[in-house]
KOLKEVEX-698694 format. One line per 4 residues: their letters; for each residue z, y, x of N, C-alpha, C. Coordinates in steps of 0.2 Angstrom, whole numbers, plus 2048, in hexadecimal, padded with zeros to 3 digits. Example, Ala and Ser with C-alpha at 12.3 -4.5 7.8 and 13.67 -1.06 7.14 Angstrom:
2
as	827/7E4/842/827/7EA/83E/827/7F0/842; 823/7F5/840/824/7FB/844/827/800/840
// end
This chain:
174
xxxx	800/7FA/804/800/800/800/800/806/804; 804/806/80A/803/80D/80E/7FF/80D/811; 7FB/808/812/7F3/807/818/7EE/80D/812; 7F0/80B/80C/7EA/80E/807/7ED/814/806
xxxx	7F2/813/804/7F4/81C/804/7F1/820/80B; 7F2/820/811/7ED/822/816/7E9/824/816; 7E7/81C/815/7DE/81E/813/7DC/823/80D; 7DF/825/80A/7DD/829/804/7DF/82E/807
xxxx	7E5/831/80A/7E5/837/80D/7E3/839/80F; 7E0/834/815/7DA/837/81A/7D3/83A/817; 7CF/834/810/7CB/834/80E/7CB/83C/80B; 7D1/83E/809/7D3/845/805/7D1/84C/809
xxxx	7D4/84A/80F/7D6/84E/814/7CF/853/818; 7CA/84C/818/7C5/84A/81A/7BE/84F/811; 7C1/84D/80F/7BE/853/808/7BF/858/807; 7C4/85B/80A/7C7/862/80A/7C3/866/810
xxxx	7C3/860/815/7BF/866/81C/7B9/865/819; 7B7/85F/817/7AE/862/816/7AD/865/812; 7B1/868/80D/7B0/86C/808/7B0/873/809; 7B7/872/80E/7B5/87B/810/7B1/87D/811
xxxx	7AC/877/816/7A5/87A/81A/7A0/87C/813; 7A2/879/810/79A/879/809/7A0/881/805; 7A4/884/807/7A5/88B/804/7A1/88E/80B; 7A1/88E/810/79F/892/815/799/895/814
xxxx	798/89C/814/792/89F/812/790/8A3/819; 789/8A5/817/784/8AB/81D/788/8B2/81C; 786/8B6/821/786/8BE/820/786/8C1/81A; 78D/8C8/81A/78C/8C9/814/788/8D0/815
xxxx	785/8D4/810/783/8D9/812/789/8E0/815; 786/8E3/81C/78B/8E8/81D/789/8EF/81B; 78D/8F4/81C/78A/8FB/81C/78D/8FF/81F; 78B/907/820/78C/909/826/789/911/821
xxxx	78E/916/820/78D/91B/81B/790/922/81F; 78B/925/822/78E/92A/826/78B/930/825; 78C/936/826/78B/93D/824/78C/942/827; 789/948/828/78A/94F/82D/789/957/829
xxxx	78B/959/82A/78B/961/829/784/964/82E; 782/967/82D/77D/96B/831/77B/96F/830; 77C/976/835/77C/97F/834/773/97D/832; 76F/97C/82E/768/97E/82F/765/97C/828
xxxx	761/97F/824/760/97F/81E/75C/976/81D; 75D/975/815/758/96D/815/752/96D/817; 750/972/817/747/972/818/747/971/821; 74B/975/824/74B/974/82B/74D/96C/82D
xxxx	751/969/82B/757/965/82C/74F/95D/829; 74D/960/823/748/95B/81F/742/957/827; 741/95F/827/73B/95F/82C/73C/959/833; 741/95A/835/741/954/83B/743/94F/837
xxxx	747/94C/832/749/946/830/744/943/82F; 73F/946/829/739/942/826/731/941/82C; 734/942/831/72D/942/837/730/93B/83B; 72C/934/836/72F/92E/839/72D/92B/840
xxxx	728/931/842/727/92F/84B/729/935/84D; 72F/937/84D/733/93B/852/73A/93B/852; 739/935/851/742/934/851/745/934/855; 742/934/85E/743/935/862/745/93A/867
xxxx	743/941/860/745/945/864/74C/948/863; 751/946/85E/755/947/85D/75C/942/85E; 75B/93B/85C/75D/934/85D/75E/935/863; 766/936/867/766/934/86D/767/92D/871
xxxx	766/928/86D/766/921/86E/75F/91C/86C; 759/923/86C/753/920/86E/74D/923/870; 74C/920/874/749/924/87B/742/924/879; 73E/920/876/735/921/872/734/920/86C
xxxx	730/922/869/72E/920/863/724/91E/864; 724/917/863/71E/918/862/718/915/85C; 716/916/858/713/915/851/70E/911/854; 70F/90B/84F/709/907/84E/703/906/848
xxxx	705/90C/843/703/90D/83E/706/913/83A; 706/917/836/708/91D/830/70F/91A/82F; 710/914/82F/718/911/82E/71A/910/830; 719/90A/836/71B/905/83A/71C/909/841
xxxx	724/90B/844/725/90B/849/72A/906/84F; 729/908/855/72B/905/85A/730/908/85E; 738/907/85B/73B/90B/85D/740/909/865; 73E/90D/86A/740/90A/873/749/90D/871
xxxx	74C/90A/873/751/90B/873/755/90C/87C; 75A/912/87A/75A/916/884/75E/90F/885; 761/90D/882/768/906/885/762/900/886; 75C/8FF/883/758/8F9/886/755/8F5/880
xxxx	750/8F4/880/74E/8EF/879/749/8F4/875; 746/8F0/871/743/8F5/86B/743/8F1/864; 744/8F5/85D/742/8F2/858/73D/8F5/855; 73C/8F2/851/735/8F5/84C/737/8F5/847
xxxx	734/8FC/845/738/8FE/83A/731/900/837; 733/900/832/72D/900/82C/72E/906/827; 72C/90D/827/72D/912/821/72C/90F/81A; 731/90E/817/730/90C/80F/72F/912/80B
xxxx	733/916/80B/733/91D/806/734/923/80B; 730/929/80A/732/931/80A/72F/933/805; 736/936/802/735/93C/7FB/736/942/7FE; 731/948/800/734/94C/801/736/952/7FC
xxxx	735/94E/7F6/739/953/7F0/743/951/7F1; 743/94D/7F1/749/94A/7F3/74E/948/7F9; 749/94B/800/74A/94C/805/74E/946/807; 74A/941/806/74E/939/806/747/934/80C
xxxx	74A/933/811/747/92D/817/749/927/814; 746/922/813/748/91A/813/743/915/818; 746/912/81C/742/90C/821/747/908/823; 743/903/824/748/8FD/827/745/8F8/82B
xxxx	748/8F3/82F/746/8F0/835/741/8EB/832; 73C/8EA/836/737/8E7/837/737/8E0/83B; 739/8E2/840/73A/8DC/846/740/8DF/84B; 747/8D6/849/74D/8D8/84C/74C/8D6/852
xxxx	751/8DA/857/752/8D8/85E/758/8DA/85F; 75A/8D5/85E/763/8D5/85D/767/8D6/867; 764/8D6/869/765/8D9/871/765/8E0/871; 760/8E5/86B/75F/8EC/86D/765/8ED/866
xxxx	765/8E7/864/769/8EA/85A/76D/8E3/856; 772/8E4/855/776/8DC/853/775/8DC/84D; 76E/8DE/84B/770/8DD/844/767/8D8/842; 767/8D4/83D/763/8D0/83B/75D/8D5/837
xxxx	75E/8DA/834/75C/8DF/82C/760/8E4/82C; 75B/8E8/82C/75E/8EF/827/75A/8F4/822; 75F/8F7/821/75B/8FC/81D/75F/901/81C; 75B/909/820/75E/90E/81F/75B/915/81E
xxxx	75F/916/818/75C/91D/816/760/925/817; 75D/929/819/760/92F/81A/75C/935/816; 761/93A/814/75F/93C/80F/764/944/810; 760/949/810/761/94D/80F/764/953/80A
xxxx	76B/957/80A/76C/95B/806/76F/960/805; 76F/969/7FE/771/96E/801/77A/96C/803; 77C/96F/80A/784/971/806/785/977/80A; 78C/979/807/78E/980/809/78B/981/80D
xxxx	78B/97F/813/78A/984/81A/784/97E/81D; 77F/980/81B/778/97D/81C/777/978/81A; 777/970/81E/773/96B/818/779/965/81B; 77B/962/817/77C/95B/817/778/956/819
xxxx	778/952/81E/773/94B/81F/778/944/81D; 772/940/81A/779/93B/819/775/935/81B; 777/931/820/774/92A/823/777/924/81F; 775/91E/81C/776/919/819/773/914/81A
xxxx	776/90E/81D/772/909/821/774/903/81C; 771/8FD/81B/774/8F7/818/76F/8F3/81D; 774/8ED/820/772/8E9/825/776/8E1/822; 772/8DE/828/778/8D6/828/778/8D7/82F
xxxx	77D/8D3/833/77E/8D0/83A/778/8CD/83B; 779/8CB/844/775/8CB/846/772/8C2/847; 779/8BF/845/77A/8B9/846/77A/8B6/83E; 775/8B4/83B/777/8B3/833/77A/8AB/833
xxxx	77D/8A9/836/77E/8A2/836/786/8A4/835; 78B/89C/832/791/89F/830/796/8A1/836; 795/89F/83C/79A/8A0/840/796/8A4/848; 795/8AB/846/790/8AE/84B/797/8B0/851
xxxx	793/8B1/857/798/8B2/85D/79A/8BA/85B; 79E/8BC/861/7A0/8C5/85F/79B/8C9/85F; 797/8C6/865/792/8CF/865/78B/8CE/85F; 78B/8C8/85C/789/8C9/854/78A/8C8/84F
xxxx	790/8C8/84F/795/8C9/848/794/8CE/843; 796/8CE/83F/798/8D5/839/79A/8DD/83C; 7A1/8D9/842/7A2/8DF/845/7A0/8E0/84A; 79B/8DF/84C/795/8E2/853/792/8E6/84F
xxxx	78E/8E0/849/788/8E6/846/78C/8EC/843; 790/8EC/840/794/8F4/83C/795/8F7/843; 797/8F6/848/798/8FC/84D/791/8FE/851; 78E/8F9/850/786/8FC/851/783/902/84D
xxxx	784/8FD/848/77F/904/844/784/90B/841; 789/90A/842/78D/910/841/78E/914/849; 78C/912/84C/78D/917/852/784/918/852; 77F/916/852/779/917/850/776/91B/84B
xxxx	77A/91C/846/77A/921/83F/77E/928/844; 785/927/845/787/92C/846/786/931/84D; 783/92B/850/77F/930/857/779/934/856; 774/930/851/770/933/84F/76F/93C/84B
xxxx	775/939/847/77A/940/842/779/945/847; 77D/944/84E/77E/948/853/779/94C/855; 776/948/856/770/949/858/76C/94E/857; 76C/94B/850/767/94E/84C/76B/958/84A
xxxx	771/957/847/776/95E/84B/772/962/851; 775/95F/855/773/961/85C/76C/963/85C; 767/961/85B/75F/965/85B/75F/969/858; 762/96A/853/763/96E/84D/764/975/84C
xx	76B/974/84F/771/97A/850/76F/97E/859; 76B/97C/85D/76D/97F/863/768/985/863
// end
């Protein structure tokens, strides 16, 4: 009787671990919501945003921009690597940018997909830009290492929105 009590435990025991694995799921969706004040009216502030082969000159964490079509750009990054993004929308009634990655190179970027849109608006003291990224990791399998985990990609793209923010100030304002 206790031979089989055992064995049922074990058989139980042995249920319970496989079963957690069949809850384990992929990547969840992240995001990354960041925003700047800027001395310069929206039509100035519009003007470089919505110029998707000139990211470069403001973005100080990417060194060229080069079009392979009206949409399709190749963005070189100063830290090494490059991705390629795809213009989905510019409204410029609504002073709204939307693109997102083409082809991941999770060495230049730990993230798998994204999509980010920036979007332009009036406030008191000249214009509001507001950057909005929705990405997954870079590693979509359930148990990714740290540099492409959830928390690699969120500080990537949040230092990449907010540098850019900077950035984008900084040409702006001088």
């Amino acid at each position: 009787m206790n031979t089989i009590i055992k064995k049922l435990s074990l058989a139980g025991l042995s249920l319970v671990f496989m079963s957690s694995s069949v809850f384990a799921h992929g990547p969840t969706p992240q995001r990354v919501d960041e925003q700047i004040i800027i001395d310069a009216d929206v039509a100035t502030v519009w003007q470089q945003v919505m110029a998707f082969d000139q990211l470069d000159k403001w973005h100080p964490a990417v060194e060229s921009i080069t079009m392979q079509d009206d949409s399709t750009r190749i963005v070189k990054l100063k830290s090494g690597g490059e991705i390629t993004e795809s213009l989905d929308e510019s409204d410029a009634e609504r002073h709204y940018i939307g693109y997102r990655l083409l082809t991941e190179n999770v060495e230049a970027m730990p993230v798998s997909f994204y999509t980010i849109g920036i979007e332009v608006e009036a406030a008191d003291k000249g214009s509001q830009v507001i950057w909005s990224g929705r990405f997954y990791r870079a590693d979509t399998g359930n148990f990714p290492p740290e540099n492409l985990n959830d928390e690699a990609a969120v500080k990537a793209m949040t230092e990449f929105a907010t540098s850019g923010l900077e950035g984008l100030k900084a040409s702006l304002e001088k």
